[in-house]
C-alpha positions in Angstrom: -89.2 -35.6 -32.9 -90.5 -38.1 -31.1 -93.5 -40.3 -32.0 -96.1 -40.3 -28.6 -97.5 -43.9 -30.0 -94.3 -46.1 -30.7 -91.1 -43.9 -28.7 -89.1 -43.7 -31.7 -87.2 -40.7 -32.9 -86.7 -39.0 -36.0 -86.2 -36.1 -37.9 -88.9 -33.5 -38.0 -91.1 -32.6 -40.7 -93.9 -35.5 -41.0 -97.4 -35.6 -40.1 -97.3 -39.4 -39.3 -94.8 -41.7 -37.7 -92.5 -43.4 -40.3 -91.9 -46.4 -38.1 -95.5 -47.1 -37.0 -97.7 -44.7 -39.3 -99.3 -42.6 -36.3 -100.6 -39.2 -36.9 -97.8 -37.0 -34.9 -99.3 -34.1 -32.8 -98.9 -30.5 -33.9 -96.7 -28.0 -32.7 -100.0 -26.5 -30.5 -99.3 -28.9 -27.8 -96.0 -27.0 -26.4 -97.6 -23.6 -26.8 -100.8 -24.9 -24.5 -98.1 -25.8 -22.1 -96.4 -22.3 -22.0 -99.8 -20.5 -21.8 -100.9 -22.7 -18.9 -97.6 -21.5 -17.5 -97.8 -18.0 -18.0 -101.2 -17.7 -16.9 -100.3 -19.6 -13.8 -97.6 -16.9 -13.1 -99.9 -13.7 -14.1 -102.5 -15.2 -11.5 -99.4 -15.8 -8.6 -98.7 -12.6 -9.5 -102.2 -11.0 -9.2 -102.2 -12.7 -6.1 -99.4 -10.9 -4.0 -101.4 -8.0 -3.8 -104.7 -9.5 -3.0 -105.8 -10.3 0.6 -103.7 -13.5 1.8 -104.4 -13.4 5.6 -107.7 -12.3 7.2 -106.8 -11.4 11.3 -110.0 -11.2 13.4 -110.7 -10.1 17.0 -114.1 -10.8 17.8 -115.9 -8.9 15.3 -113.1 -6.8 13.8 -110.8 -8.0 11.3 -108.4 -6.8 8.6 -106.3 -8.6 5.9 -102.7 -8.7 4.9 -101.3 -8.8 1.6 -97.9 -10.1 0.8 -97.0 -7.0 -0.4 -97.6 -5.2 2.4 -96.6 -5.0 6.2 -94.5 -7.4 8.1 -95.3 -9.9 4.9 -93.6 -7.6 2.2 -90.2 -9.8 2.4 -92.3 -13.1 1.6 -94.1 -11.2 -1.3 -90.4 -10.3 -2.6 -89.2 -13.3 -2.6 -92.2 -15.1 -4.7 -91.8 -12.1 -7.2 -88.2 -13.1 -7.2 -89.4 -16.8 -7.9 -91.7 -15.9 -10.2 -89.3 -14.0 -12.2 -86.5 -16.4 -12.3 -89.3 -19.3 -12.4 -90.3 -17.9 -16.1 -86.7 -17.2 -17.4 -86.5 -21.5 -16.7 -89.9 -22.1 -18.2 -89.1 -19.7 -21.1 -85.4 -20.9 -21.7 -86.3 -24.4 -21.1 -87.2 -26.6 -24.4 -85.8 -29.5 -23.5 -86.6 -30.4 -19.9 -89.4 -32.2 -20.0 -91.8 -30.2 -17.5 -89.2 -30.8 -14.8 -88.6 -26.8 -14.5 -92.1 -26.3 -14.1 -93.0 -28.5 -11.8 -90.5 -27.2 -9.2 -91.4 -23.5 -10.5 -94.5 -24.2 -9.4 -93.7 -26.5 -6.1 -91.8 -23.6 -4.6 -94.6 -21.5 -5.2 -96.7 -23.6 -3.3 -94.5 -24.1 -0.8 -93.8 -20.7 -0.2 -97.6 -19.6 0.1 -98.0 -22.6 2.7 -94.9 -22.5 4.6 -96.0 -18.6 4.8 -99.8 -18.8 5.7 -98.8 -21.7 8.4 -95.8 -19.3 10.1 -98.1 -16.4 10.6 -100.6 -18.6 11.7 -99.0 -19.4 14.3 -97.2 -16.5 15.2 -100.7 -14.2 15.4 -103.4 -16.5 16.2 -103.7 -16.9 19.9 -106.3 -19.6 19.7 -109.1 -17.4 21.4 -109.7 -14.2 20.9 -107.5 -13.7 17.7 -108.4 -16.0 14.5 -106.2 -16.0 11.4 -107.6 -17.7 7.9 -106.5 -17.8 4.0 -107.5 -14.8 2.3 -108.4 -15.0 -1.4 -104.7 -14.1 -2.4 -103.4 -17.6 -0.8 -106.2 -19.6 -3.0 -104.9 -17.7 -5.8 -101.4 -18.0 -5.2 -102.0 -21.8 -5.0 -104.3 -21.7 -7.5 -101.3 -20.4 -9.8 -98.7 -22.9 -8.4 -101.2 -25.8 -9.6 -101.3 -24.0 -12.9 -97.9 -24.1 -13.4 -97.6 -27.3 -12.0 -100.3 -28.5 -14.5 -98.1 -27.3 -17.6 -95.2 -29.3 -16.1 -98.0 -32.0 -17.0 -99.0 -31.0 -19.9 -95.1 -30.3 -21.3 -94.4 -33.9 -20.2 -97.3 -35.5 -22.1 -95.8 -34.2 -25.2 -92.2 -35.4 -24.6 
């Protein structure tokens, strides 16, 4: 263990710090982390199948998931992501947040690399207008979530 207050490390099993006598934190602290984390993956998750691009031509639109249409590949690959991104999170006791922060980077990146590309690629600037649909806010929503556990995991290190 490591003591938060003075750095030093010892063996486990004390309530306080031999060294400088501060209370040590309890073992809730990692397991706040991984919740954050896993609820930050459920919600990416949610999000593939929710509205992530909203296409309008004058006064009719219709939305895109990820997991359907021309946007199914990007919605693979973030499952794909996700997948892999909680075998690291899960398997990873001793990295300091570092998994979890690029876990949740790469979901980020993924949802803004994607909503900018078919931005472009479908909105013609007059008559066609393309926006975030609640799925993207979600999607980074989750990426900040697991981001945030990164945080939280490397508080307690």
């Amino acid at each position: 263990m490591r003591c938060n207050n003075c750095g030093n490390e010892f063996a486990g099993g004390v309530n306080f710090c031999p060294i400088c006598g501060a209370p040590l934190s309890s073992s809730a602290e990692p397991k706040l982390s991984l919740l954050v984390a896993l609820v930050g993956v459920a919600v990416s998750i949610l999000a593939l199948f929710l509205p992530f691009l909203k296409v309008s031509i004058f006064i009719a639109s219709e939305t895109m998931s990820l997991m359907d249409g021309n946007l199914r590949n990007d919605g693979l690959i973030l499952i794909a992501v996700l997948v892999g991104g909680v075998l690291l999170i899960l398997t990873g006791k001793n990295s300091k947040g570092i998994r979890n922060f690029v876990v949740g980077g790469i979901v980020c990146l993924i949802g803004l690399v994607d909503l900018f590309n078919n931005k472009s690629k479908l909105s013609d600037g007059s008559f066609i207008t393309v926006s975030a649909g609640i799925g993207f806010y979600l999607l980074m929503l989750g990426g900040i979530a697991i981001i945030a556990s990164g945080v939280l995991r490397l508080k307690n290190k």
